[in-house]
C-alpha positions in Angstrom: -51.3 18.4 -8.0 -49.2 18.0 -5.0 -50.7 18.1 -1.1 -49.3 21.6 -0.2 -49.2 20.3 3.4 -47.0 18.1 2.0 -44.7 21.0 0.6 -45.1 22.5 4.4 -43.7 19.0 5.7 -41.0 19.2 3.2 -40.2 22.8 3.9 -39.9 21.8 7.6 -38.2 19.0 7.0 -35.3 20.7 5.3 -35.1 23.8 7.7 -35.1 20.9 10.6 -32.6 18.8 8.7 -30.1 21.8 8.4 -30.7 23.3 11.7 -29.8 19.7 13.3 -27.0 19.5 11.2 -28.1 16.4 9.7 -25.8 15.3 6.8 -26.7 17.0 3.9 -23.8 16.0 1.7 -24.6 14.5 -1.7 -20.9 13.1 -1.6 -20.4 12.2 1.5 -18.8 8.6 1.5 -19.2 8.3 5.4 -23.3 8.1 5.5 -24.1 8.8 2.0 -26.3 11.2 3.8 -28.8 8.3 3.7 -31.0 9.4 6.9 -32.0 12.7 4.7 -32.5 10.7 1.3 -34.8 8.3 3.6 -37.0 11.0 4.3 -37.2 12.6 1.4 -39.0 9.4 0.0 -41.8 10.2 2.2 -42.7 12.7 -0.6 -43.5 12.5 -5.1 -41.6 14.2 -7.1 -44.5 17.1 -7.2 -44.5 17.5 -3.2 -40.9 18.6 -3.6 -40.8 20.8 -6.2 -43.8 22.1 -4.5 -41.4 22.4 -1.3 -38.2 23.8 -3.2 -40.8 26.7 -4.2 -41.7 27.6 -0.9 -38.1 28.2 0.6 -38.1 31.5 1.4 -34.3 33.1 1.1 -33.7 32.6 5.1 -33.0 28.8 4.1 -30.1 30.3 1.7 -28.2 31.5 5.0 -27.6 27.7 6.1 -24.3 27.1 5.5 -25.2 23.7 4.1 -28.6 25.1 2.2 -26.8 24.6 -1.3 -25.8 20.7 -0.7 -29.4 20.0 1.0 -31.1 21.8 -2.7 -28.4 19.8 -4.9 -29.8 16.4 -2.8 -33.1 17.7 -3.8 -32.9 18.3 -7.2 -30.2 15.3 -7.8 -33.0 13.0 -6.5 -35.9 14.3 -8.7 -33.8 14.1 -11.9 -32.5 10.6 -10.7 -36.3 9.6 -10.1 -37.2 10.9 -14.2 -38.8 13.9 -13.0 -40.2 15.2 -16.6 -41.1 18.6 -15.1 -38.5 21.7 -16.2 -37.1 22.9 -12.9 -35.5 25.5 -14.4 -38.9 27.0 -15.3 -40.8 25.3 -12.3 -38.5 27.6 -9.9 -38.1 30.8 -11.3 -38.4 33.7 -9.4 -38.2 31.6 -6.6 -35.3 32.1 -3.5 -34.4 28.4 -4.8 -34.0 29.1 -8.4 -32.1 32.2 -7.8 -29.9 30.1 -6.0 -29.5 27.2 -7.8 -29.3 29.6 -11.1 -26.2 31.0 -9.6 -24.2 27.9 -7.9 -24.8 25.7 -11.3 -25.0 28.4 -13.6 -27.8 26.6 -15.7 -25.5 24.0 -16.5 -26.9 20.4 -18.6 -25.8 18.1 -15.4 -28.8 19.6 -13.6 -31.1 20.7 -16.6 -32.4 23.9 -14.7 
């Protein structure tokens, strides 16, 4: 089960990333947006999932919200993350989201 303070530090992390305007691009060939991937190794697979959950829909009004959630979720598939985040985030602000920008599609496995 994952430290929900450690979802809290996630949830800040991402509000503070965004509101910094720390790269957040998962293509960007200029940093690779490497300082944000640093970070998020900080926290397992379950801390961030735990942390996508939490969102609330205010972090849908960053204009780069949807590349910091496809970081995210790129990352935890990337890492073998055997968890269904289509089912994990249901309901959620971040599922609703995600749901709509990738439309459930098998690159993502939502």
């Amino acid at each position: 089960m994952a430290d929900s303070n450690k979802a809290l530090q996630f949830r800040d992390l991402t509000y503070h990333a965004l509101e910094s305007k720390l790269c957040v691009n998962p293509f960007c060939t200029t940093c690779g947006a490497l300082k944000f991937r640093n970070k998020l190794k900080n926290f397992t697979n379950e801390e961030i999932v735990e942390g996508l959950k939490i969102l609330s829909s205010d972090f849908m009004h960053f204009e780069e919200s949807i590349p910091c959630l496809k970081i995210c979720t790129s990352l935890l598939i990337a890492s073998g993350f055997e968890g269904n985040l289509k089912s994990l985030l249901e309901g959620t602000p971040v599922g609703m989201v995600l749901k709509e920008v990738n439309n459930y599609t098998d690159e993502y496995d939502y």
